[in-house]
C-alpha positions as CSV (number, residue, x, y, z in Angstrom):
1,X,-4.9,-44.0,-29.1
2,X,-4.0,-43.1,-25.5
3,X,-3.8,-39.7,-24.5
4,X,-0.2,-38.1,-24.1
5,X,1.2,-37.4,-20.1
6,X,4.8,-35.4,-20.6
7,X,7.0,-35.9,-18.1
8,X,8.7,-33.3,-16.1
9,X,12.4,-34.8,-17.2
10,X,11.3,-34.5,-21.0
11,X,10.7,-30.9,-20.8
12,X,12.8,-28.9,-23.0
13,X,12.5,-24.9,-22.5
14,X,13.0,-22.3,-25.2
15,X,13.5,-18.6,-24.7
16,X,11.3,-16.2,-26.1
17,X,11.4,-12.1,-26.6
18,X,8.3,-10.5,-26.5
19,X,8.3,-6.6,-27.5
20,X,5.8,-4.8,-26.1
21,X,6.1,-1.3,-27.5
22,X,2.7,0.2,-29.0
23,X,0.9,-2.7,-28.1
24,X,-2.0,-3.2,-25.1
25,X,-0.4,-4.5,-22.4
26,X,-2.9,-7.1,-21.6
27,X,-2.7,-8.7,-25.0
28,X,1.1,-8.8,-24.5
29,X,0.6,-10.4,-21.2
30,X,-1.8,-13.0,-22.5
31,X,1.0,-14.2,-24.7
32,X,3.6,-14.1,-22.4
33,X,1.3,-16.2,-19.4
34,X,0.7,-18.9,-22.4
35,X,4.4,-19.3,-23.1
36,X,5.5,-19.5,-19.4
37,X,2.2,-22.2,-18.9
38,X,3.5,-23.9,-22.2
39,X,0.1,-23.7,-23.5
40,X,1.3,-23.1,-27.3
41,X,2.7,-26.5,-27.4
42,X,1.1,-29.2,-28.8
43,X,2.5,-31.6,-25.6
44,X,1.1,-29.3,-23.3
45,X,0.4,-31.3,-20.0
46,X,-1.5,-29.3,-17.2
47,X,-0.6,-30.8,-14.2
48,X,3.6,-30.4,-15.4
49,X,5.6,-27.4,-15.6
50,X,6.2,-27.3,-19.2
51,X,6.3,-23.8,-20.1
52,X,9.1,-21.9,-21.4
53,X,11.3,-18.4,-20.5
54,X,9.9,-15.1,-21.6
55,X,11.9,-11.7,-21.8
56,X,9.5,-8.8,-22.1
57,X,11.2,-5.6,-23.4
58,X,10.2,-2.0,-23.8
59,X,7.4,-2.6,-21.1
60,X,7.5,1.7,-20.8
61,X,6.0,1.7,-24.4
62,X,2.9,-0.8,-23.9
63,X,-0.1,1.0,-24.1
64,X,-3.4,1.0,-21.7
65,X,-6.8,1.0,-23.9
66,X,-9.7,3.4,-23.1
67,X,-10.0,5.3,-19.5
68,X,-7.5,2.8,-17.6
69,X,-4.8,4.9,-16.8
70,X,-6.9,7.3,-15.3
71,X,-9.2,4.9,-14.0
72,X,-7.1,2.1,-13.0
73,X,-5.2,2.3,-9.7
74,X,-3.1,-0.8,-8.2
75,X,-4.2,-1.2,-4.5
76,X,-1.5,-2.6,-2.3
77,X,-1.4,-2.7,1.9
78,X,1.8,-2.5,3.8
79,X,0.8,-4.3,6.3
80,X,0.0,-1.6,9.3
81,X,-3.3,-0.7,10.2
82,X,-4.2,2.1,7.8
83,X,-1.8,0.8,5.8
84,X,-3.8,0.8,2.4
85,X,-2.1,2.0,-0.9
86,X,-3.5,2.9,-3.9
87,X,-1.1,4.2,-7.5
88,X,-3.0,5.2,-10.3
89,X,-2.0,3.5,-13.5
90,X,-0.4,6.7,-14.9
91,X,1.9,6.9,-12.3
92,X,2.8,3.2,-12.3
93,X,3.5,3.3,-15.7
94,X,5.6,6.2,-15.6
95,X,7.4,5.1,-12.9
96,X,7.5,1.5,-12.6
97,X,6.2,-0.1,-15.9
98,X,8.0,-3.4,-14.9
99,X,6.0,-3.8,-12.3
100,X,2.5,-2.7,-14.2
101,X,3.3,-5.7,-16.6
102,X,4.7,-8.3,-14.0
103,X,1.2,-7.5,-11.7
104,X,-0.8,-8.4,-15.4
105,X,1.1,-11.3,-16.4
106,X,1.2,-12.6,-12.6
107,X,-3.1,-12.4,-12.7
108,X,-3.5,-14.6,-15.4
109,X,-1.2,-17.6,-14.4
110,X,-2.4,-20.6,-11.9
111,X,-2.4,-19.2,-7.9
112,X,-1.0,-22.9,-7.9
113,X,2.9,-24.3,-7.6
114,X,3.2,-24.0,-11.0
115,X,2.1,-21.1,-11.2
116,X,4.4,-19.5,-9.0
117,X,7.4,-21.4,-10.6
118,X,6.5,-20.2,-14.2
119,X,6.4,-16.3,-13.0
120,X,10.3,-16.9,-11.7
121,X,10.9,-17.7,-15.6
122,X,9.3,-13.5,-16.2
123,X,11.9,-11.6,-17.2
124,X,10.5,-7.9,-17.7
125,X,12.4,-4.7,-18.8
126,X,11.2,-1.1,-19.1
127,X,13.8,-0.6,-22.1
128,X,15.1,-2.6,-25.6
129,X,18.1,-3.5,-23.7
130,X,18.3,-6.9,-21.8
131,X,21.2,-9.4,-20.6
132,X,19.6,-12.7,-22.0
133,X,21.5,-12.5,-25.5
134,X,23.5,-15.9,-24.7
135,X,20.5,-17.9,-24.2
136,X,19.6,-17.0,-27.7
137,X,15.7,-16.1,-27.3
138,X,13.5,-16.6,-30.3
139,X,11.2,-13.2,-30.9
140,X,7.5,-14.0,-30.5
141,X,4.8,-11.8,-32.1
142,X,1.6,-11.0,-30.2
C-alpha cells in the first residue's frame, strides 16, 4: 500500500468555531493551530495547505494559568533605536485580547509559506458576536 500525497486541488476546507471563554488560552490555541495545519484529518499532507478556517470567539474570557499575567510581558520594537516595547500580559488582555491569542496561535504554526497562509484563515474576536454565520462553521470543543 502506497502512502497517500493530497493534492492542493482536492482540498476541501470546513469552518470551525472555537470558544474560548474559561479556558487557557494556550490549549485553545493548540486546537485552533491543528485545524488551520489540517493536522486532525486523517489525509493530512505536510508539505500541502490543507487546513481549515477557524473563528475564535470570546478571546476576552480565555484564561492565563499560574503567574503569567503578571509575569508575562509581549516584547515588540518599533523599529527606532530605543525603540523597545514591552506590555505585560494583564494589560494585553484587557486591552487587546485578539491580539494576545493571534501572537499564541501565530507561535505554534510553521515560520514557513504555509504557515503564513494558514494564519490568514485566523479569524479571532474578543466577544460571542462574529460575521461568519453564512459560512456555517461547525463548533469544535477543546
Amino acid at each position: 500500500m502506497s502512502t497517500f500525497m493530497q493534492k492542493k486541488e482536492a482540498v476541501v476546507r470546513k469552518w470551525y468555531v472555537i470558544d474560548a471563554a474559561d479556558k487557557p488560552l494556550g490549549k485553545t490555541a493548540v486546537a485552533a493551530a491543528n485545524l488551520l495545519r489540517g493536522k486532525n484529518d486523517p489525509t493530512f499532507t505536510p508539505h500541502v495547505d490543507c487546513g481549515h478556517f477557524v473563528i475564535v470567539v470570546n478571546a476576552d474570557k480565555a484564561v492565563l494559568t499560574g503567574k503569567k499575567m503578571t509575569d508575562k510581558y509581549h516584547y515588540h520594537h518599533s523599529g527606532y533605536i530605543g525603540g523597545m516595547k514591552k506590555v505585560q500580559y494583564k494589560t494585553l488582555m484587557e486591552t487587546r485580547p485578539e491580539l494576545a491569542m493571534e501572537l499564541a496561535v501565530k507561535g505554534m504554526l510553521p515560520d514557513t509559506v504555509i504557515g503564513r497562509k494558514a494564519f490568514t484563515r485566523l479569524k479571532v474576536y474578543a466577544g460571542e458576536a462574529h460575521k461568519h454565520e453564512a459560512q456555517k462553521p461547525e463548533t469544535y470543543e477543546v
